[in-house]
C-alpha positions as CSV (number, residue, x, y, z in Angstrom):
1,X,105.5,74.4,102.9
2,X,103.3,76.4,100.2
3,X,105.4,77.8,97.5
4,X,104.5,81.3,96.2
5,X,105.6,83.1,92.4
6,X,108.3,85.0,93.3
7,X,106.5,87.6,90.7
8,X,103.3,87.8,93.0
9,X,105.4,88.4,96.0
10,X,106.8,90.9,94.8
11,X,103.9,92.3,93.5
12,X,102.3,92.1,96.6
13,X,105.3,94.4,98.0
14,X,104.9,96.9,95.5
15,X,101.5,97.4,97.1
16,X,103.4,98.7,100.1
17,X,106.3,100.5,98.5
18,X,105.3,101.7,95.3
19,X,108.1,101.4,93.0
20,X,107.4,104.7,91.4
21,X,108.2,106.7,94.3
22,X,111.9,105.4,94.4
23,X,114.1,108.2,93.0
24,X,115.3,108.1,89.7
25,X,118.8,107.6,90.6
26,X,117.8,104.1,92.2
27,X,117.2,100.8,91.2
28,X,114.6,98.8,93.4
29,X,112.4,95.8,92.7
30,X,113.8,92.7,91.2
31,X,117.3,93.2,90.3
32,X,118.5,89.4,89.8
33,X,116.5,86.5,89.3
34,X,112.9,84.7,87.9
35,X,109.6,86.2,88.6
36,X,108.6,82.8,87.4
37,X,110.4,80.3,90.1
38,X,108.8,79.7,93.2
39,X,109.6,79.9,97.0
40,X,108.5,79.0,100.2
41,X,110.4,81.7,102.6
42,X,112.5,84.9,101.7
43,X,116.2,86.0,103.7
44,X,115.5,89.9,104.4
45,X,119.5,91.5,104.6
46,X,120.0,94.7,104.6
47,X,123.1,93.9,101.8
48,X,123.5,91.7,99.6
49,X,126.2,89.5,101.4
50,X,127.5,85.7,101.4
51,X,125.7,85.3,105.2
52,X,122.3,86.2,102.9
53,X,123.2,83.4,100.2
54,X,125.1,81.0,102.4
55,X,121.6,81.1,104.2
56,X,119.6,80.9,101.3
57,X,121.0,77.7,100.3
58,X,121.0,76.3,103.9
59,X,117.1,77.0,104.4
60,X,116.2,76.3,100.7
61,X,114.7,79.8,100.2
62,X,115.2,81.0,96.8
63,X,114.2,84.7,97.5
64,X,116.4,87.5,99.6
65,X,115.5,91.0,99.9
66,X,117.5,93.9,100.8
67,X,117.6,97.2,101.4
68,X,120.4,98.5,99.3
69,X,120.3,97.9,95.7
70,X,123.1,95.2,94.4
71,X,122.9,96.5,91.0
72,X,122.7,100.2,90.6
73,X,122.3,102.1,87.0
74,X,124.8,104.3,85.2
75,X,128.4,104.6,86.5
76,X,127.8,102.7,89.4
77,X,126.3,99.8,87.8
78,X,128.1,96.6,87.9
79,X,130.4,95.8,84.3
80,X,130.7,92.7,84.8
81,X,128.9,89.6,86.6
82,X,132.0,87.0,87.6
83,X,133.0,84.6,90.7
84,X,135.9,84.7,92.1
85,X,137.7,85.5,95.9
86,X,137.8,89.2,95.3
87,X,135.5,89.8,92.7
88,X,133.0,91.7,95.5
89,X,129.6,92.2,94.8
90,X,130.2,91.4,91.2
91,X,130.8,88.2,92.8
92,X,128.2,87.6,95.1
93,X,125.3,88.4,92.2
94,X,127.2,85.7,90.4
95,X,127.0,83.4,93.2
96,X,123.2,84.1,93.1
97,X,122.2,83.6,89.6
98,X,124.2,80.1,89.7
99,X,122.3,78.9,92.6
100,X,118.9,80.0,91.7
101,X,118.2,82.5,93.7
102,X,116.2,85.9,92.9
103,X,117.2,89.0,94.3
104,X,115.0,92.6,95.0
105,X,115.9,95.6,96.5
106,X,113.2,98.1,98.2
107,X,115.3,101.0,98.7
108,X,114.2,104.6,98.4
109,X,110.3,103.9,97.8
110,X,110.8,102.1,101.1
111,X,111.7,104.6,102.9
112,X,108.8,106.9,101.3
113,X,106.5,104.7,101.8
114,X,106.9,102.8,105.2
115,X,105.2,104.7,107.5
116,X,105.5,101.9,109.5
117,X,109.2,102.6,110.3
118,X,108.2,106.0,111.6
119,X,105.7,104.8,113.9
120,X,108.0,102.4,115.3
121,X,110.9,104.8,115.8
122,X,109.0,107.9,117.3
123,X,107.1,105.3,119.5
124,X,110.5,104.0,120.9
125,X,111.7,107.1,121.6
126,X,108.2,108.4,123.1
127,X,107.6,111.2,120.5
128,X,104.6,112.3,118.4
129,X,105.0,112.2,114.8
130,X,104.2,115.7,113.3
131,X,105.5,115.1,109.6
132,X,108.1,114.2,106.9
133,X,111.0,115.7,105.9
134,X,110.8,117.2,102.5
135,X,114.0,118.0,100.1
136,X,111.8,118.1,97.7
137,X,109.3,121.4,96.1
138,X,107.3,122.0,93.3
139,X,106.0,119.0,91.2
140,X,106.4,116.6,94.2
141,X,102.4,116.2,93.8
142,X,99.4,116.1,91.2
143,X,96.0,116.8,91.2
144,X,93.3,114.2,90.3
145,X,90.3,115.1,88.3
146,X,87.8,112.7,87.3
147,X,83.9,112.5,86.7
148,X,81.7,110.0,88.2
149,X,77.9,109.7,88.3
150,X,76.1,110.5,91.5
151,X,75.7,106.9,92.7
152,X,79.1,106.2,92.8
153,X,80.5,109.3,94.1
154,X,81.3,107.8,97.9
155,X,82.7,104.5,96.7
156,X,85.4,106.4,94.3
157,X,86.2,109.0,96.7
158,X,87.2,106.2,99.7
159,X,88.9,103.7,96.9
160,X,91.1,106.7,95.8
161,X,91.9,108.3,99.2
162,X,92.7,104.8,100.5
163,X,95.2,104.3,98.1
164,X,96.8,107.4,99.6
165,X,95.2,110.5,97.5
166,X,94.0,113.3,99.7
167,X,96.3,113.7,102.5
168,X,97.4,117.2,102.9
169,X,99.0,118.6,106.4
170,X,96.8,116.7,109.1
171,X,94.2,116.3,107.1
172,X,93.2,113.1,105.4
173,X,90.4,112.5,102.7
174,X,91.0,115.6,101.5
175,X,88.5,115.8,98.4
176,X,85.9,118.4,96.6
177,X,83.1,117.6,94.3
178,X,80.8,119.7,92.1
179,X,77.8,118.8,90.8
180,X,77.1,119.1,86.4
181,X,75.7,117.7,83.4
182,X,77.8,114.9,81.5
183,X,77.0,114.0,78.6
184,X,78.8,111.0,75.7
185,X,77.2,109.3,72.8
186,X,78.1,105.4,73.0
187,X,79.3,104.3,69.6
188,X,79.0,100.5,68.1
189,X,81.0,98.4,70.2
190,X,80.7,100.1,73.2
191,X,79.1,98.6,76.7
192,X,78.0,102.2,78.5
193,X,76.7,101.5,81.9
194,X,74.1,104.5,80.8
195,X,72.7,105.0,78.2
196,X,72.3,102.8,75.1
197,X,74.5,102.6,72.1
198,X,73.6,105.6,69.4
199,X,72.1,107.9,71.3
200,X,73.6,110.9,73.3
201,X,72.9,110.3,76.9
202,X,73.1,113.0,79.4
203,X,73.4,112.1,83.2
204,X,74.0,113.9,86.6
205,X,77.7,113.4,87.5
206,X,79.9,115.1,90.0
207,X,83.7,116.6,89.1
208,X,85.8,114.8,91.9
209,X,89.4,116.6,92.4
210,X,91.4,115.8,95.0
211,X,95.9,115.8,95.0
212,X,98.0,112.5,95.6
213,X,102.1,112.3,95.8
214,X,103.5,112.2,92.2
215,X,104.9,108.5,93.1
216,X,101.5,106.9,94.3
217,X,100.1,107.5,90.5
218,X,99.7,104.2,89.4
219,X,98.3,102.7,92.8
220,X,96.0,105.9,92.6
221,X,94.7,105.5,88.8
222,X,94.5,101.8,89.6
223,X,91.7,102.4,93.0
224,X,89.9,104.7,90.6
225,X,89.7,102.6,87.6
226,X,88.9,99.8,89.7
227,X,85.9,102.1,91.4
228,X,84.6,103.8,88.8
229,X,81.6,102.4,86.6
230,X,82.2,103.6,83.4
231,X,84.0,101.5,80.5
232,X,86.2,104.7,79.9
233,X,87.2,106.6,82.5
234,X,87.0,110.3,82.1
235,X,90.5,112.0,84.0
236,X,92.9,114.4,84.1
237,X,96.4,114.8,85.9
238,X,98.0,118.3,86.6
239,X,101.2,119.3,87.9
240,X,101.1,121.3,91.8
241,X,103.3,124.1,91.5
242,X,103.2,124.8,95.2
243,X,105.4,122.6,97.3
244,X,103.9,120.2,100.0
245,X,103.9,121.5,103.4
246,X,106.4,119.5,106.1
247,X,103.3,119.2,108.8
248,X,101.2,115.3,108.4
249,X,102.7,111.8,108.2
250,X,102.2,111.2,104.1
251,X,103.1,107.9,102.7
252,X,105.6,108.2,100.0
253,X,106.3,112.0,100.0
254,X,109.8,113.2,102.2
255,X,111.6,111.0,104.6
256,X,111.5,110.2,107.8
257,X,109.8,112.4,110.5
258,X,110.1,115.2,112.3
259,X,108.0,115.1,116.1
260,X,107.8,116.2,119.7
261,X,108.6,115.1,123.0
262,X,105.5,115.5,125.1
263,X,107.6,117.8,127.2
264,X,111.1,118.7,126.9
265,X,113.1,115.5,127.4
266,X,116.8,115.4,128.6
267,X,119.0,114.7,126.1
268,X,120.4,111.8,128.7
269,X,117.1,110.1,128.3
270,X,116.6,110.5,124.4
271,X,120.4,109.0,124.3
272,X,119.6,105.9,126.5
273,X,116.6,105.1,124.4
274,X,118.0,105.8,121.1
275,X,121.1,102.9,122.0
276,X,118.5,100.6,123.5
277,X,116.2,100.8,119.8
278,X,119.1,100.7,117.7
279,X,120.9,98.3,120.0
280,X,123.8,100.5,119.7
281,X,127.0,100.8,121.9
282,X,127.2,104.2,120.8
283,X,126.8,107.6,118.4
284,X,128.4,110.7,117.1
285,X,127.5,113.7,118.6
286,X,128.1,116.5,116.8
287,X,126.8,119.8,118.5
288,X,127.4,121.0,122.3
289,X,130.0,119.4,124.4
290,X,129.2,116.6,125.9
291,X,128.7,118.4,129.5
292,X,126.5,120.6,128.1
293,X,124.5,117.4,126.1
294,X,124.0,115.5,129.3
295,X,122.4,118.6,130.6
296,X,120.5,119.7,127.8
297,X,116.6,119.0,127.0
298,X,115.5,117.9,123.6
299,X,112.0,119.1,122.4
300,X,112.0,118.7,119.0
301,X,113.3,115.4,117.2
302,X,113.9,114.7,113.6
303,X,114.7,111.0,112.3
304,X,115.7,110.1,108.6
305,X,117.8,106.3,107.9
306,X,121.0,105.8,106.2
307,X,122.4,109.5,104.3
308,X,120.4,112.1,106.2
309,X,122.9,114.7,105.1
310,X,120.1,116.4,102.5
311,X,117.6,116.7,105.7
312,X,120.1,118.8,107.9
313,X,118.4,121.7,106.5
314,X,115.1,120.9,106.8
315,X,115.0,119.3,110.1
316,X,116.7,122.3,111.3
317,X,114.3,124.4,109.7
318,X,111.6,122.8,112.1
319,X,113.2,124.2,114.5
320,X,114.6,120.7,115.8
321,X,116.9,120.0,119.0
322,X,118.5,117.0,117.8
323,X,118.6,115.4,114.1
324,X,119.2,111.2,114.2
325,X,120.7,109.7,111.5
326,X,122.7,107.0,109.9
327,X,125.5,109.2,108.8
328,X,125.5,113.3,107.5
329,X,129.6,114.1,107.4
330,X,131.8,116.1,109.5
331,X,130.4,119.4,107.5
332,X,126.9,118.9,106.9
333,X,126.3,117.8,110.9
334,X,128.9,121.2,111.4
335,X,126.3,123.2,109.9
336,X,123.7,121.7,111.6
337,X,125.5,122.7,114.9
338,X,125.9,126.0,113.8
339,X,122.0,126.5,113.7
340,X,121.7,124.9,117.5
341,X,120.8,121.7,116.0
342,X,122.9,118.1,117.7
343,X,123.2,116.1,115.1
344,X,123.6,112.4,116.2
345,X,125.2,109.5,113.9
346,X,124.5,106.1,114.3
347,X,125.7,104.3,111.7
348,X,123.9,103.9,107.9
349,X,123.2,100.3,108.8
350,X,122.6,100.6,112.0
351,X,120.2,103.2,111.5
352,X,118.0,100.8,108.8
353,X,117.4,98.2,111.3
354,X,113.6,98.4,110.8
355,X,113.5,97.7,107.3
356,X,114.8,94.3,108.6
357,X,111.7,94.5,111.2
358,X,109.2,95.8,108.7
359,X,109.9,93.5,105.7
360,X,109.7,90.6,107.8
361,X,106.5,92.0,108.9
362,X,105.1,92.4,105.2
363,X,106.8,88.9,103.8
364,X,104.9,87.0,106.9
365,X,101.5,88.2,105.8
366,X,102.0,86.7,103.2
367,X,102.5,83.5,105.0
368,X,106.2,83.1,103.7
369,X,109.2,81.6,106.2
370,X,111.0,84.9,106.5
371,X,114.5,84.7,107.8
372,X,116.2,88.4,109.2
373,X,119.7,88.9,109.2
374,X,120.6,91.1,112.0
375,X,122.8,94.3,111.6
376,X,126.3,94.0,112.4
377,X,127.0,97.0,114.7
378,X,130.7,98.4,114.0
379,X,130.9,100.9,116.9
380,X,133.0,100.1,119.3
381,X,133.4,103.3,121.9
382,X,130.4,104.7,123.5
């Protein structure tokens, strides 16, 4: 079995969920553990639990990665690190730590960034995709401008738009350029790829602009430093006042998705096919009465995992039948009845399953033993 640097695992999942679009109240990445030590598999748990160390240690893996954090930062951080029969999760990251094993959390930047999880879940319930949901407005995205000589104008407009700048509504590559004079003067110890050093050089180059989600900035500046010939990189970033628009499938800006049925789909049939993709024994339904659900036909669909309570709103605003989620509270799925929106609870867990299906997916492509740990349903009435 090929051992891997627990650091270049992780760095390779960074590549998928950039760490920068978690939000600022979350803690993702490694939260316990060595970048340094090695492993030859990973446990992927939605919690931290004793079924994710107990088979950690069984299988020899020295890696698990979940979904929710096990450490989070201010008030709800962890005081102290102890073992111990009740000592909770204070416990279990004890029990890690003593047995060598590293612990990360992809949490909110995961669910930005997974668009994979969206694709799965509006496939299984035979919906098109249309967009995100946003809670968020202005300052949710920046504008790129950089200068690059004529040559090389293609090859940094597809490394930066492939690293997921230009996607605006359903439009991708969205870029303009501008033709102009550039001109620098290489001093001693410079290595221009034009010009030579102490003279002024002035070349055709091309102003490239494009916009990019505030959280994909490093993976964006990255691409275009990589692209771009010159030894210093001419760029600027701006703030977008306006806010993004809810239509196109944008990895990491909003949550979840918001789609449509083909044709209007009885809410019998969505039901059926939600239980058989979450593997559930049942929901809560807040909305109609349940006569009046089993007759009803759903045409617009909204998904976000876990807390959707802060998406009510906008997946109502979309004009949605029915809004699935993991949980949204007796008021917040109220309101959503009130604006002739069902609002369907499955469970936080239960709802997350495909972060167990998607981070096996990403940890075996990277040839790693991966090891899922199922969700525990807790509903027991249908």
């Amino acid at each position: 079995m090929s051992l891997l640097k627990i650091g270049d695992i992780l760095k390779k999942l960074d590549s998928y969920a950039a760490p920068e679009t978690a939000e600022s109240w979350d803690s993702v990445g490694l939260l316990v553990g060595d970048r340094e030590s090695q492993t030859g598999g990973a446990v992927v748990s939605i919690d931290l639990t004793e079924k994710a160390i107990e088979t950690a240690l069984a299988k020899k893996i020295r890696l698990i990665v979940t979904h929710h954090p096990c450490i989070f930062p201010r008030n709800r951080g962890l005081s102290q690190v102890v073992a111990g029969p009740h000592s909770g999760m204070a416990g279990l990251v004890y029990e890690a730590i003593k047995n060598g094993i590293s612990v990360a959390a992809y949490h909110t930047n995961f669910d930005q960034c997974s668009l994979e999880v969206v694709h799965a879940v509006a496939q299984g319930l035979g919906a098109e995709p249309k967009g995100r949901l946003l809670e968020k407005g202005p300052g949710s995205l920046l504008k790129l401008v950089t200068f690059v000589p004529g040559g090389h104008l293609e090859l940094v407009r597809t490394q930066i738009c492939e690293a997921g700048a230009g996607h605006i509504g359903n439009y991708d590559c969205c870029t303009f350029s501008a033709e102009g004079e550039g001109s620098f003067f290489a001093q001693e110890g410079a290595h221009p790829f034009l010009g030579r050093v102490g003279e002024l050089e002035k070349t055709q180059e091309y102003r490239l602009e494009t916009i990019f989600p505030r959280g994909l900035r490093k993976q964006v500046l990255n691409a275009l430093f990589k692209a771009h010939p010159y030894e210093e990189v001419a760029y600027d970033l701006y703030s977008v006042e306006q806010a993004p628009g809810p239509k196109g499938v944008v990895k990491g800006l909003g949550y979840g998705f918001w789609g449509e049925f083909p044709s209007p789909k009885p809410f019998s049939e969505v039901a059926k096919d939600v239980r058989r993709l979450f593997k559930l024994n049942g929901f809560i339904l807040t909305g109609p009465s349940l006569s009046r659900a089993r007759a009803s036909r759903i045409k617009k669909v909204a998904f976000v995992a876990g807390k959707g309570a802060s998406f009510v709103d906008p997946a109502a605003s979309m004009g949605c039948d029915l809004f699935i989620t993991g949980e949204a509270g007796y008021h917040t799925a109220m309101e959503g009845s009130r604006k002739n929106m069902a609002v369907m609870e499955l469970g936080h867990r239960e709802s997350e399953r495909f972060f167990l299906l998607t981070m096996k997916n990403w940890l075996g492509g990277l040839g790693l033993r991966t090891v899922q740990l199922d969700v525990p349903t807790q509903m027991i009435w249908t």
